[in-house]
N, C-alpha and C positions, 0 to 999 in steps of 0.2 A: 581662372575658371569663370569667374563673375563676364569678365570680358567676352567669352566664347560665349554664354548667355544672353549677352544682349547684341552679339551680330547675329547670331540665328534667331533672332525676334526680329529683324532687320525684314519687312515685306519683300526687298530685292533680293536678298541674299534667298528667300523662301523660295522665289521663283526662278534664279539660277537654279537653286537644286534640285526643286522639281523639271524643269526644262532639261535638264544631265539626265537623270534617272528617265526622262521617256526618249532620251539620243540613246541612252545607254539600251533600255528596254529593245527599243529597234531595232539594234545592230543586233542584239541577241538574238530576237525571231530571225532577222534574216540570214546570220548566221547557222541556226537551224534546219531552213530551208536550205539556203547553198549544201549543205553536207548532205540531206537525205537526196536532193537530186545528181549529185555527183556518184552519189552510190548506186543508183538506180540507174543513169546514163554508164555507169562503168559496168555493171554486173551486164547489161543488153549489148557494149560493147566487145563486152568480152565473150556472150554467146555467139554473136554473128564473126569474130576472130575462130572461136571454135567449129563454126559450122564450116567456113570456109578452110579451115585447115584439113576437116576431115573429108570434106570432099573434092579436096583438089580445084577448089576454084581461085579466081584471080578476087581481092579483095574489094576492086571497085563493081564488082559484078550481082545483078541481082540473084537472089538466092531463097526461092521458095515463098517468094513477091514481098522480101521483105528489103530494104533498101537498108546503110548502115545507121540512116536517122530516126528508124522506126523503134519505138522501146517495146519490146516487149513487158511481160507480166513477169517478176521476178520471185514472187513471194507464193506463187502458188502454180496449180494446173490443174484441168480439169479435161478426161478424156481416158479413151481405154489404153489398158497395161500394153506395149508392147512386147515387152522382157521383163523377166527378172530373175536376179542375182545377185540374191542379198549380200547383202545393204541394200545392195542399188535396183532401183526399176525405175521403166522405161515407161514413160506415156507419150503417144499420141494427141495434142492435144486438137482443139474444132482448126484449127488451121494447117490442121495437118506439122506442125512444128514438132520435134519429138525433144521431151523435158527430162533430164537425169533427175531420178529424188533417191537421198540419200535417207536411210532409216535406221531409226538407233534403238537404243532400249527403252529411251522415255517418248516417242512415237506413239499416240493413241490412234489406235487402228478401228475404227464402229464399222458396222455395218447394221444398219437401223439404230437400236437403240442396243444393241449387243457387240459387245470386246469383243474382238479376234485377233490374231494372231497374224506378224507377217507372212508366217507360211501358208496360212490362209488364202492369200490371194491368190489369183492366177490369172492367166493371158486371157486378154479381152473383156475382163472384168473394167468396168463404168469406174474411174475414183474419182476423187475431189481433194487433192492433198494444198494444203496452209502450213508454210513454214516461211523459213529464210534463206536468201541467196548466201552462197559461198563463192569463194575465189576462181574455185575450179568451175562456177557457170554451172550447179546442180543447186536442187533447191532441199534443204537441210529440213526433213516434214516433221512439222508438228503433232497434225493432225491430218489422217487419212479417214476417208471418209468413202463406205461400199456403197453405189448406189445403183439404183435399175438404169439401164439405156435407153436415155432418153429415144432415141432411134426407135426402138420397140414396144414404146408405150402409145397406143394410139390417140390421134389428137380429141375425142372428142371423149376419152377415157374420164375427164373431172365432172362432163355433162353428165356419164351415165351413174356415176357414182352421188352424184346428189340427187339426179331423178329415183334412184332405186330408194335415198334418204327421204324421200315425201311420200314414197307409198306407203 
């Protein structure tokens, strides 16, 4: 025991270990990184497999200007309901893309600052759902979120609302 004591007082042996523990720290982070991108490159490759299976197109083909390199956004969407069929609804999102969200019982659905319910929503309703990708290339929501359309809020709408605040 004595002996093991005075090699780790040993300034070399100090600076092996700490020189391991930051090779070792390194390969951890990047370890980290390789896994969240391989999952994000597999869920987008497995959307653009989806989109071309269901529309009959050939795989090296562009498909709604999106090439197989492109990642899309995995973890959420934001855009009107096209369907829905609970669990499942459909969005539209700004690229015209349409997103599967899968909805469960632990789904928090607002609309302001008030709960509602999945049955609540309906087609053409504005959402904003945050969840997580699944296998099946649908996004598993966390949180749904009701909001106005942007589309029909006019642009100078935050001016007239502070000017009406200084009268």
């Amino acid at each position: 025991m004595e002996q093991i004591k005075n090699v780790l007082k040993d300034s070399k042996v100090k600076k092996a270990i700490y020189i391991l523990s930051c090779i070792i720290a390194v390969l951890v982070i990047f370890q980290a990184g390789m896994f969240v991108g391989f999952k994000k490159a597999g869920f987008s490759y497995r959307t653009g497999e989806q989109y071309f299976r269901q529309m009959n197109g050939r795989p090296n083909d562009k498909f709604m200007g999106m090439n197989r390199g492109d990642f899309g956004n995995s973890h959420g969407a934001t855009g009107k309901i096209l369907s829905i069929n609970l669990p499942i609804v459909v969005v539209t999102d700004r690229d015209g893309v349409e997103k599967t969200i899968t909805i469960s019982t632990s789904t928090d659905i607002k609309k302001f600052k008030d709960s509602v319910k999945a049955e609540d929503l309906k087609i053409n309703d504005f959402i904003t759902v945050i969840g997580n990708p699944n296998d099946k290339t649908e996004v598993e929501a966390k949180l749904i979120r009701i909001m106005p359309d942007p589309a029909n809020i006019p642009a100078n709408a935050s001016i007239a609302t502070s000017s009406q605040q200084k009268q």
